[in-house]
C-alpha positions, 0 to 999 in steps of 0.5 A: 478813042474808039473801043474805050468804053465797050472794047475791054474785053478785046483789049484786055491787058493792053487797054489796061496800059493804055489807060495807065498811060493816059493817066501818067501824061494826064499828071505829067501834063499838069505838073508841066502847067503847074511849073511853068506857071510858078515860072512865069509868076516869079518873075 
């Protein structure tokens, strides 16, 4: 992730996206874990 902390001002509203991007399969990713463990345990 080059430019991820220094690059916001080149960036600008396109590294505002890509944050909330991240963030959104970040969560997405853990409900995902959070299922298919409910999944395995009910068995």
């Amino acid at each position: 992730m080059m430019g991820y902390g220094g690059g916001w001002g080149m960036m600008g509203g396109v590294g505002l996206i890509f944050t909330i991007f991240w963030i959104v399969a970040f969560v997405d990713l853990i409900l995902l874990g959070i299922w298919l463990w409910q999944q395995i345990t009910k068995k």
